[in-house]
C-alpha positions as CSV (number, residue, x, y, z in Angstrom):
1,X,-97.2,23.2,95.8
2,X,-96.2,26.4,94.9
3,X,-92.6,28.4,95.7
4,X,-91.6,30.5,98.2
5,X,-92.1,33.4,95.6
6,X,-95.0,32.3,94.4
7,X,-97.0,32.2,97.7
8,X,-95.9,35.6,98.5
9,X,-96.9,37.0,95.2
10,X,-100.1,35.5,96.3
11,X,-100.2,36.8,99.9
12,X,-99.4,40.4,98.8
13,X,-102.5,40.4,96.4
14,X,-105.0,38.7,98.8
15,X,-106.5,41.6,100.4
16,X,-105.6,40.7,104.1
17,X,-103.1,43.1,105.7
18,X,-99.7,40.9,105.7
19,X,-96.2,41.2,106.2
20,X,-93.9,38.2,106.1
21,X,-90.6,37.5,108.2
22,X,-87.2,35.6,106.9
23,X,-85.5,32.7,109.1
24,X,-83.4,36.2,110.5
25,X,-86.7,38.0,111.4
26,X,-86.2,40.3,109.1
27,X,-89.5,41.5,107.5
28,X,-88.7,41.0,103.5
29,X,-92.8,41.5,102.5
30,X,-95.2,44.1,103.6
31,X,-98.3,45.0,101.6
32,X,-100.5,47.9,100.5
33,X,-103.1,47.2,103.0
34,X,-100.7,46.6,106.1
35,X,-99.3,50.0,105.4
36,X,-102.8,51.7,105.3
37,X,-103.5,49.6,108.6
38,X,-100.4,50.3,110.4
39,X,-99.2,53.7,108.9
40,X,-95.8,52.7,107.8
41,X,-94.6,52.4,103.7
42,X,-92.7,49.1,102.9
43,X,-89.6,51.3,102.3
44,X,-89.7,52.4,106.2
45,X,-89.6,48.4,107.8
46,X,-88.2,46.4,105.0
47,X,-85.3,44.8,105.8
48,X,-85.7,45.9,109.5
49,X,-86.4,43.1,112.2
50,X,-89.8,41.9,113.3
51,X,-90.0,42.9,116.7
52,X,-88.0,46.3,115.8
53,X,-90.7,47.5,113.8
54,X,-94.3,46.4,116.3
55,X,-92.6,46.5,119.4
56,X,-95.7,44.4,120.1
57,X,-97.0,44.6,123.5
58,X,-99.6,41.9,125.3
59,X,-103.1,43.1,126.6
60,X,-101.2,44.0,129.8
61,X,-98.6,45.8,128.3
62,X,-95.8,43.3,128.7
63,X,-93.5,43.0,126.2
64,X,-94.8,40.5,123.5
65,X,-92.0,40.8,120.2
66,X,-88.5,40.3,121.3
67,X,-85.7,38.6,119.9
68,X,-86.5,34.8,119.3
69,X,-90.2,34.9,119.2
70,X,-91.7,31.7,120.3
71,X,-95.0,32.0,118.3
72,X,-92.7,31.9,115.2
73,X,-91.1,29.2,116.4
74,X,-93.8,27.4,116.7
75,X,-94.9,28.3,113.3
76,X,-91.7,26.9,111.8
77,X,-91.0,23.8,113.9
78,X,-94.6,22.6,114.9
79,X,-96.8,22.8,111.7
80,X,-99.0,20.3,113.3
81,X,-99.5,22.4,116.2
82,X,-100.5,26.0,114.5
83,X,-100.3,29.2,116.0
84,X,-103.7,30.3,117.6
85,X,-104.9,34.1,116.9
86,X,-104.0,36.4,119.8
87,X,-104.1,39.9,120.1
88,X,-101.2,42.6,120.2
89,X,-100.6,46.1,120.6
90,X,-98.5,47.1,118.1
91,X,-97.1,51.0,117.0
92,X,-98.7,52.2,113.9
93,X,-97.6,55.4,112.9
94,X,-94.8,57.6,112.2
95,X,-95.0,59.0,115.9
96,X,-95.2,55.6,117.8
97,X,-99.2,55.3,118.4
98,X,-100.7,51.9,119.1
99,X,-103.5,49.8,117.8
100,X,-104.6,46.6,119.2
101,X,-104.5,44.0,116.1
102,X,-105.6,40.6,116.2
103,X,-102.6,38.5,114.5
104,X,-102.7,35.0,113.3
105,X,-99.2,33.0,112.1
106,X,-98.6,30.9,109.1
107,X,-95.1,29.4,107.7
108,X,-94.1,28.6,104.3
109,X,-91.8,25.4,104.4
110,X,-88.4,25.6,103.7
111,X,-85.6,22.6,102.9
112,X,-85.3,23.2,107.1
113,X,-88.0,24.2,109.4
114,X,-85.5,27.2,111.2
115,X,-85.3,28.8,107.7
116,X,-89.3,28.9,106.7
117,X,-90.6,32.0,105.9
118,X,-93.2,33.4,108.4
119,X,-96.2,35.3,107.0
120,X,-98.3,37.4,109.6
121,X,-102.3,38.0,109.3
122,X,-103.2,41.2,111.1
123,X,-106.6,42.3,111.5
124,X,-108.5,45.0,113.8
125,X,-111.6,42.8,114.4
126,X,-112.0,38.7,114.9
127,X,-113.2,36.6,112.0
128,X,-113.3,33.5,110.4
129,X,-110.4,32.2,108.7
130,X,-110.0,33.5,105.5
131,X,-109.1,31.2,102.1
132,X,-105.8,32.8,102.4
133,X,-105.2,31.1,105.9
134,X,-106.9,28.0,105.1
135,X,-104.7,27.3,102.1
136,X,-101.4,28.4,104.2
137,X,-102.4,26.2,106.9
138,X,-102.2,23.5,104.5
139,X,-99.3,24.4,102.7
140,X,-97.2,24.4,106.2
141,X,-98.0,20.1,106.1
142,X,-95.2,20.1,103.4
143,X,-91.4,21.3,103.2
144,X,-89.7,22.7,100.0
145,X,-86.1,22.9,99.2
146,X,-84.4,26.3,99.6
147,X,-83.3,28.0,95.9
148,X,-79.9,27.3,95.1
149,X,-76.9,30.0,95.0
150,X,-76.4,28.7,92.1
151,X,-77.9,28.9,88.4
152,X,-79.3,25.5,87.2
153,X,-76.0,24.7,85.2
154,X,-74.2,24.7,88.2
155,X,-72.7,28.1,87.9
156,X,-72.4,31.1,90.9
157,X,-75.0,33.6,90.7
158,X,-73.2,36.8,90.8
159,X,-75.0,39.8,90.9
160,X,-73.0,43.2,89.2
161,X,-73.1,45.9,91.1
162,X,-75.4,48.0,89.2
163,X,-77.9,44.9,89.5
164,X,-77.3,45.1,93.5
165,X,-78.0,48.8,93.3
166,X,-81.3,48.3,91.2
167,X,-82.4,45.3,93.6
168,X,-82.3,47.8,96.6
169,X,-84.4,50.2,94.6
170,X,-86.9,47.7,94.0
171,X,-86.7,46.6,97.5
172,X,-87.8,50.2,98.8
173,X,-90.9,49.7,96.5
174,X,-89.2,52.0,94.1
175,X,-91.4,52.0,90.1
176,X,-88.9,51.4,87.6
177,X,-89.3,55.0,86.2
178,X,-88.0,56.0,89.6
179,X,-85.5,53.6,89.5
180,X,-83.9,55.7,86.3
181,X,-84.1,58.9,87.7
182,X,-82.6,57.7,91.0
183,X,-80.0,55.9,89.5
184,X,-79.7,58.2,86.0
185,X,-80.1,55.7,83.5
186,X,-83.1,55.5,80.8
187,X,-86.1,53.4,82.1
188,X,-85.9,50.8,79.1
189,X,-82.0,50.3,80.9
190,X,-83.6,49.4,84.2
191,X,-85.5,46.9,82.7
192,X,-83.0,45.2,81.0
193,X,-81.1,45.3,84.2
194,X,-84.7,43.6,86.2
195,X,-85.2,41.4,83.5
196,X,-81.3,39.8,83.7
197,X,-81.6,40.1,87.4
198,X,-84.8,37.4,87.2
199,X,-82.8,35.5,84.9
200,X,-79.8,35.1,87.1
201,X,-81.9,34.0,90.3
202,X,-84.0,32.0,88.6
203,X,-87.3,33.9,89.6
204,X,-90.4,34.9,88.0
205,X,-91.4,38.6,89.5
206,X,-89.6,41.4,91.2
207,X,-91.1,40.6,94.5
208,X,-89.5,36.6,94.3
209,X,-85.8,38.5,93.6
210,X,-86.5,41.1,96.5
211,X,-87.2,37.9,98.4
212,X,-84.3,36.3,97.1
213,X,-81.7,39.0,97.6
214,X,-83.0,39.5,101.7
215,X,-82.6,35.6,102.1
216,X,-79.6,35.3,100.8
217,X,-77.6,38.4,101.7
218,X,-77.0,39.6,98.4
219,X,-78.5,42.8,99.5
C-alpha cells in the first residue's frame, strides 16, 4: 500500500478536481483542476479550514460544512460504511459566487482513524466512479502508521529556519525560481535547501514535505 505522500502525489495528477483535508480540517492539497473548477489558487485556501473555504450549503440552503463535519467522520471512522455522493453548494470565486458540485469522500488510513487524511472528489455532473475512487475506496480497508518526528536513527527532525521559510514558499505553490527571488538567494541554493529538507523528513517530493510540515506543525 502506498504512503500518505504517495497517494496524494497520485490524487493531484489524476485529473479529477481534488483537494484533501488533515485530521485538523485543514485543507494541506488542492489541485490544478479544483482551482480551474472553483476559482480559487492553492496559495488562497491552503492551510485554511475546510468548511472556511466552501461554506458549503445543502440543496435547501442550510448550512452543510461546519466545524466537525460528520461526512468526514464517517470517512475516517467507518471505512466499511463509505460516504455516499451528495451534492453541495459551494463558493467558487474570488467574490463569493456559488456552484452546485457533486462531492464524493475518501480517507487515507492513518496509525488512528481521527488522524486519516480526507481527500474530496468534486464534480459538476454525476458519473461513475472513477479508478481514482475505486482504488481509494480500497485503500481506506487498511491503516498505516503515522511518519515519525523523528529521522530513522532515532534523532529529532529539526527544521532551520531558512528550511521553514522555503517550506512555506513551496506550500503557496511557489516554483523554486520564485523561491530565490522571494527569499534572495540563487536558485541552485533553494534546491539544496528542498533537497536537505526531503532528507530530514524522510519524503520523496515537495508535495509529501508540504504534507508533512501541515501535519505536523512545523509550519
Amino acid at each position: 500500500m502506498p504512503h500518505t505522500d504517495e497517494a496524494l502525489d497520485r490524487i493531484a495528477r489524476s485529473g479529477e478536481a481534488v483537494f484533501a483535508i488533515d485530521s485538523s480540517d485543514r485543507i494541506i492539497l488542492w489541485n490544478k483542476k479544483c482551482e480551474e473548477m472553483l476559482g480559487r489558487p492553492a496559495r488562497a485556501v491552503l492551510g485554511k479550514k475546510c468548511y472556511d473555504v466552501m461554506a458549503g450549503r445543502d440543496a435547501n440552503g442550510n448550512v452543510y460544512c461546519y466545524r466537525n463535519c460528520p461526512v468526514a467522520y464517517q470517512a475516517r471512522e467507518t471505512p466499511k460504511d463509505p460516504v455516499h455522493h451528495f451534492e453541495l453548494s459551494v463558493e467558487g470565486g474570488a467574490r463569493g459566487e456559488r456552484k452546485t458540485v457533486e462531492v464524493s469522500l475518501f480517507a487515507i488510513p492513518s496509525f488512528h482513524p481521527a488522524l486519516s487524511t480526507v481527500v474530496h472528489v468534486l464534480r459538476t455532473g454525476r458519473r461513475s466512479p472513477t479508478t481514482l475512487e475505486r482504488s481509494l475506496a480500497a485503500e481506506a480497508q487498511v491503516r498505516e502508521p503515522l511518519w515519525p518526528m523523528e529521522t530513522k536513527s532515532g534523532e529529532p527532525i529539526v527544521l532551520t529556519s531558512r528550511e521553514k521559510e522555503i517550506l512555506r514558499c513551496l506550500a503557496e505553490g511557489l516554483s523554486t525560481t520564485a523561491i530565490g527571488k522571494k527569499l534572495f538567494i540563487a536558485p541552485v541554493t533553494v534546491r539544496n535547501h528542498i533537497q536537505s529538507i526531503l532528507q530530514k523528513l524522510d519524503v520523496h517530493s515537495k508535495l509529501a514535505a508540504v504534507v508533512f510540515a501541515y501535519q505536523h506543525g512545523l509550519i
